[in-house]
N, C-alpha and C positions, 0 to 999 in steps of 0.2 A: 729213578725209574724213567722220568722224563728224559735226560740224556743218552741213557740206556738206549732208549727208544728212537730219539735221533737218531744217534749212531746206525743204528740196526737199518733208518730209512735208508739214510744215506751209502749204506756198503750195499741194500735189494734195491730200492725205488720202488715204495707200494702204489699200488692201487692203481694201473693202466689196465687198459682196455687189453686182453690178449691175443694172438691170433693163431685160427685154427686150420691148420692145409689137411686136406684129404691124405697128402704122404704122410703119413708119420714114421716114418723109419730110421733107425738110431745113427745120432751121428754122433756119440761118444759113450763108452762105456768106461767106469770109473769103480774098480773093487767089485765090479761085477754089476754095479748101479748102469741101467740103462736110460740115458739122456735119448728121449725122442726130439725128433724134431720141431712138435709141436713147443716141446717145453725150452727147447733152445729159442728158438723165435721168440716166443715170449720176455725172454728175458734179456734177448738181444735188442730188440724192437726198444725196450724203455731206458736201455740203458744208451741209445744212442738216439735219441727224437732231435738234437739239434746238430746233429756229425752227419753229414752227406757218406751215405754208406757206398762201400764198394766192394769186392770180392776181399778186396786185403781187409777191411776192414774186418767181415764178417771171421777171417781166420785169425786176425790178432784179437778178436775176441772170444775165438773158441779158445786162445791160449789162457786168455785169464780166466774164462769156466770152468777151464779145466783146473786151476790152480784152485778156486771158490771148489770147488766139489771135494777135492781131496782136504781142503783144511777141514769140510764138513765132516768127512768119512774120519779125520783125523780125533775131532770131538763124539764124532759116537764110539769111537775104539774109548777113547777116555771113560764111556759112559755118563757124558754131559746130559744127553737128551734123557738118560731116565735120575736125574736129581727134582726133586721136589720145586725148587724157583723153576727151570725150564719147564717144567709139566705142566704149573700153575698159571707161568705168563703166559705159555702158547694154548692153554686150554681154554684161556679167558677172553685172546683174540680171537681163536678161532671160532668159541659159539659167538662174537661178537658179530663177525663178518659173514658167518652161515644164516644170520638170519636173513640177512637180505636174499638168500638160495632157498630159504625153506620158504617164503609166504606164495603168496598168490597177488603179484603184484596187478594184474589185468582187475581180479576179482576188486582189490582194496580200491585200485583208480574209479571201478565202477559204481562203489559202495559208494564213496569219495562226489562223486558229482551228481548222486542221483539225491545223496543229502544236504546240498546245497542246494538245486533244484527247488526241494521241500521247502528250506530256508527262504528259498527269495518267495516261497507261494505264502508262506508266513509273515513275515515279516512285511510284503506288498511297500507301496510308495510312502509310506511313512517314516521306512526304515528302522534306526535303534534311537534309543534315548541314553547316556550315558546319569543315571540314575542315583540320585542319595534321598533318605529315607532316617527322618523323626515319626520316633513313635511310643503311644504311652498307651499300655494297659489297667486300667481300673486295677485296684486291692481285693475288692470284693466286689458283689451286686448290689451292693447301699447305694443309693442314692446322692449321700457326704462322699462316697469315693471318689464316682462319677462326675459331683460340681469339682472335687479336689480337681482331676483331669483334665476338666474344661477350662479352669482359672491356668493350671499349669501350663497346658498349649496354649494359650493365649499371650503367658507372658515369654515365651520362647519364640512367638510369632513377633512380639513387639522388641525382643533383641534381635531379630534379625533385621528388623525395620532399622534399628537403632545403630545397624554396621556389624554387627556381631557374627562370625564365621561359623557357616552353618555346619562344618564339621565339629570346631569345638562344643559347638548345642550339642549337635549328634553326641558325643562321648560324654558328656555331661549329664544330659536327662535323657536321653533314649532307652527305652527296656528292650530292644530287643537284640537279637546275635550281631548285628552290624556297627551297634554302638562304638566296639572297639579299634574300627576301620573308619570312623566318622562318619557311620551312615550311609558308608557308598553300596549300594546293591549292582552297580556294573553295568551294561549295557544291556539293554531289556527290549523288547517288543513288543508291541502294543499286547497279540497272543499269550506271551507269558503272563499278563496280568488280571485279576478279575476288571469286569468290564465299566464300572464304576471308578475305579485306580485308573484304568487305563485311557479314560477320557478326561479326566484332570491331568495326568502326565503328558497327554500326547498335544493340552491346549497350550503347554508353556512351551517358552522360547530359549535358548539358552541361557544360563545365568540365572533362569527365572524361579521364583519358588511359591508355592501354594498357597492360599489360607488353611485354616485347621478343616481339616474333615474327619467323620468316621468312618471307618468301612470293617465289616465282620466284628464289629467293637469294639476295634482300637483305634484309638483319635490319634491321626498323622496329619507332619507335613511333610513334601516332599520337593527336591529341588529337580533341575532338569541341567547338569551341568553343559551337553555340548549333543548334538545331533546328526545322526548323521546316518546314509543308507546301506548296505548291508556292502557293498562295496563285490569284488570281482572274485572270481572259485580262487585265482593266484592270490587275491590279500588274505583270505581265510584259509587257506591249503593248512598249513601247518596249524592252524587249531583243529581245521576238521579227522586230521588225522592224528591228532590226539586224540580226539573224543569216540573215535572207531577203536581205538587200542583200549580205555577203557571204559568201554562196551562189550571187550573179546571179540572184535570182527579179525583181530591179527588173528586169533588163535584158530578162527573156520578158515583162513585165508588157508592157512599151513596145513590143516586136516585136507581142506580142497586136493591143495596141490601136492599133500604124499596121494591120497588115493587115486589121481590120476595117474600118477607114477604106478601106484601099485596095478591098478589095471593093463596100461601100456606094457608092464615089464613083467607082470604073472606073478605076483606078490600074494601073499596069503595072508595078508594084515590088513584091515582099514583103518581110518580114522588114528588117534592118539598112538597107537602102536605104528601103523604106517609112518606117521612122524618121526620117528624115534628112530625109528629101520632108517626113514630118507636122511635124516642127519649122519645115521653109523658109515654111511654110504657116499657122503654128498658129496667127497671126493674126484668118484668114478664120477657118479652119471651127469654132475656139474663140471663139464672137465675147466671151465674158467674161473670155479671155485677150487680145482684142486691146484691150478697154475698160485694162488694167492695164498694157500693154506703149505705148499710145501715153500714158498718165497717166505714165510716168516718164520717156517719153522727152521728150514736153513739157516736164516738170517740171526737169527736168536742165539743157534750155535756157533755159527762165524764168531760174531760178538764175544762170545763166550772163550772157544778158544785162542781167540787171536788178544784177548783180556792175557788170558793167563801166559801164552806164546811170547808177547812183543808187548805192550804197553806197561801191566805190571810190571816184568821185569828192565823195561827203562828209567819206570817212574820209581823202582825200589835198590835199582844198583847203580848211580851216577859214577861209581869207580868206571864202570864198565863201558859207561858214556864216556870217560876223559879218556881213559886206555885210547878207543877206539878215535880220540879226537887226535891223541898227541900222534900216532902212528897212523892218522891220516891227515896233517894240519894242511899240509899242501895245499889241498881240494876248499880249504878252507880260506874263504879272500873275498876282500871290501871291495863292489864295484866302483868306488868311493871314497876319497879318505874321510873318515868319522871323527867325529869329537867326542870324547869319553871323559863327562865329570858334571861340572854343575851350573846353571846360570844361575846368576847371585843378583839381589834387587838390595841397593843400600839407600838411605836418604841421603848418603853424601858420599865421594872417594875415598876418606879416611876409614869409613867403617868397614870399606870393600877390602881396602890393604890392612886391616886389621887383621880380620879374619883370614885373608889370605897367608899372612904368616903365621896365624895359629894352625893352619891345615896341611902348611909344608911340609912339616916333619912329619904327617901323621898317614898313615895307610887307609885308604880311600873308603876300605870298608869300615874305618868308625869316624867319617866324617859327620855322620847324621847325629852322634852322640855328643861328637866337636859344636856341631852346631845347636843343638838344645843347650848345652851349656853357657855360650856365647849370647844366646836368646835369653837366659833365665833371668834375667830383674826387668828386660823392656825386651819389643822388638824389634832388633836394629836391623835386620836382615829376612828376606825372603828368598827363597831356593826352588830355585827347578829341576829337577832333576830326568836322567833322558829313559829311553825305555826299560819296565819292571825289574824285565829279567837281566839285561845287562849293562844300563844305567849310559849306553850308547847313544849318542843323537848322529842324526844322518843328515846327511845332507837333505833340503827340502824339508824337513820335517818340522823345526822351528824357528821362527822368525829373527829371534834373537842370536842361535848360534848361526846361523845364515850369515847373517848382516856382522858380529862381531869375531865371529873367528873364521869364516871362509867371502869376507867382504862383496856380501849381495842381499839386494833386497831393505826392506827397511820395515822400523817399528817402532810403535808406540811406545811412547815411558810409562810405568806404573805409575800412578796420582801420588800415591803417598810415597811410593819409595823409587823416584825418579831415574838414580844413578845404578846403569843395569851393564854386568860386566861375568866373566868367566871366569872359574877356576877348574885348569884339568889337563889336556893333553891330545893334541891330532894325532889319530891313530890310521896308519897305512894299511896295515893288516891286522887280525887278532894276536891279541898276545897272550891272551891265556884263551881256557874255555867258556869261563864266564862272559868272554864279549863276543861268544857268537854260543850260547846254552842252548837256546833253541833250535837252532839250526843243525845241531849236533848230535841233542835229542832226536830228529826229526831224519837225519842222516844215519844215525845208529839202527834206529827203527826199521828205515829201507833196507837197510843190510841184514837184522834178524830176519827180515821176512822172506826174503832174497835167500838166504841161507835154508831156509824153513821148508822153502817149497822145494829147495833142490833135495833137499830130505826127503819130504813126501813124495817125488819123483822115482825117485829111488826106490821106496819102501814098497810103493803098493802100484801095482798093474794097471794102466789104463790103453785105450786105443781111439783115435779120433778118425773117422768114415769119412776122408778127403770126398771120395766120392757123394755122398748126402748131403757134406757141408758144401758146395757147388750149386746143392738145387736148394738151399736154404733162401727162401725168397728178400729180397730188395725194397718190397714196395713196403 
């Protein structure tokens, strides 16, 4: 899903700011789909933030929308967009990022500092106390219980004296819900507590911790881990609006701002229905929500078709990859000649020409097996081998075949296995597919897609408004 999702950023680029011109009149029509210009803009703007734009540019990018538009129209002819996974993932981004369209941001910002305000009129020059808390409850009203509690805080006050970690007290004898946390009750304010607690807490210093006292009938101690003052609205932001979310101030934010909607536009809903209505809607009259709700839903399908179009069938027919490699090798060339096989670490020369004659005869794809063998009672030998997928080394790329088979550069000997030599072959050009798989993949790829679009070209009618795409703005 994660990948998924990648991908999907990287063929739209979410989440830019978009931009809106007073023209909006179509500069490309696609199966009958009308591309306005506010919606070209938008997509052209993010897809080009560091490319100095020009008139060419903006037309060689109406070429590839226009190409993105037709693979989309391509997966809804499929009926991509009505399967259950698209319905699901685009329905879950979309309430995701609607939320941010439905609330009443002005309202929360207001809610937002006027409860910080309150905070600092509370909390005043004292600030917090970052708070732990020993405490013990009598059994009964007996008076044996009472001395029990008195003897018992007293000997929990003399292991603290004694070194004793006043969290493990706390989880050991403490009776009450904090016990399991070591007593920590968080950062407190003088106001949070009764006024008796809160003039013993507010006399200690950091680190500091109480004699026994009682208060409402439970004999505590308390410590004062660290202090400190309520600090600025930016260090509390993100708690305070948690604590308005649950409160439900989100949920009057969103009632606020559909009924102003519904008043402005002649709605016949308020409140929890008005909400409902502004989301069925929030398309339209958020047009910079609806630039972000059609860029994923696009994107989703792109993803979707161009899976099944070109990637599946590269990554499931490799015949079809070598076809297209052998009947294009040509195109295919080392800017470079390459070394193709192994670096070999022995403790001595003999071990190196040992192995070297046992690999001679053997075909390169069961050297790995040659070599566990030759490893199996000790290890006489360590191997490097060059990249994954075509076991290639390039020039630049490692120190050893550098300096020993294209004489530059230099390197350190391994400690234990000092004498460092190669078995394999300079390669001028590829000789099979396997020493350029990637590239080939990656070349076959460009050619389905290439193929793909001259199909959809073909199949389904579009027109691009030279004249609109002109006044497509620059800035």
């Amino acid at each position: 899903m994660l990948m998924r999702r990648f991908l999907i950023c990287i063929l739209s680029v979410l989440f830019c700011m978009p931009f809106h011109a007073q023209d909006d009149s179509v500069v490309m029509t696609v199966n009958g789909y009308d591309v306005k210009k506010s919606e070209f803009e938008y997509f052209f703007r993010k897809n080009n933030t560091e490319t100095k734009v020009t008139r060419k540019t903006v037309k060689q990018y109406a070429d590839l929308y226009l190409s993105f538009k037709l693979k989309v129209q391509a997966a809804i002819d499929e009926g991509l967009d009505k399967s259950d996974s698209f319905l699901n993932e685009y329905s879950m981004y979309r309430d995701m990022q609607a939320e941010e369209y439905l609330i009443d941001t002005d309202f929360l910002d207001e809610l937002a500092r006027s409860s910080y305000d309150e905070s600092v009129q509370v909390v005043g020059k004292e600030g917090l106390a970052h708070l732990y808390v020993i405490s013990l409850k009598p059994n009964d009203d007996s008076e044996e219980s009472r001395e029990e509690c008195y003897d018992k805080i007293g000997m929990i006050h003399d292991l603290l004296d004694q070194g004793e970690s006043f969290q493990t007290l706390a989880r050991r004898y403490s009776t009450d819900e904090l016990a399991a946390d070591g007593g920590e009750a968080g950062w407190v304010s003088r106001a949070q507590l009764p006024e008796d607690v809160s003039q013993i807490v507010f006399s200690l210093s950091p680190g500091q911790y109480s004699e026994p006292f009682i208060s409402e009938g439970l004999l505590f101690i308390v410590m004062v881990r660290e202090r400190r003052d309520l600090g600025s609205f930016e260090d509390n932001r993100d708690q305070i609006y948690e604590w308005l979310y649950r409160t439900g101030a989100y949920e009057e934010s969103k009632r606020r701002k559909a009924n102003a909607y519904a008043i402005r536009l002649g709605w016949d809903v308020r409140d929890e229905e008005a909400v409902d209505y502004l989301n069925s809607v929030l398309e339209e009259v958020e047009p910079d929500f609806g630039n972000i709700s059609r860029e994923y839903h696009d994107g989703l399908l792109l993803f979707d078709i161009s899976n099944r179009e070109i990637w599946e069938r590269v990554a499931n027919h490799p015949e079809e990859v070598e076809d297209y490699f052998t009947s294009h090798k040509k195109e295919f060339r080392f800017d470079k000649p390459c070394f193709k096989g192994i670096v070999v670490f022995c403790r001595n020369e003999s071990e190196y020409n040992e192995l070297k004659t046992l690999l001679e005869n053997t075909d390169m794809s069961e050297w790995v097996d040659s070599i566990l063998s030759f490893n199996k009672k000790e290890i006489k030998v360590r191997v490097m081998r060059g990249s994954s997928e075509t076991g290639i080394f390039k020039q630049g790329q490692n120190a050893y075949v550098d300096k020993i088979v294209f004489g530059k550069g230099s390197f350190e000997p391994m400690k234990d296995y000092p004498y460092a030599n190669v078995i394999g072959k300079v390669l001028k050009e590829p000789e099979s597919i396997n020493d350029v798989s990637g590239e080939a993949s990656e070349a076959y790829q460009t050619y389905l897609e290439n193929e793909w679009v001259k199909q959809l070209r073909s199949k389904y009618q579009y027109k691009i408004n030279k004249k609109v795409l002109k006044k497509v703005s620059l800035d």
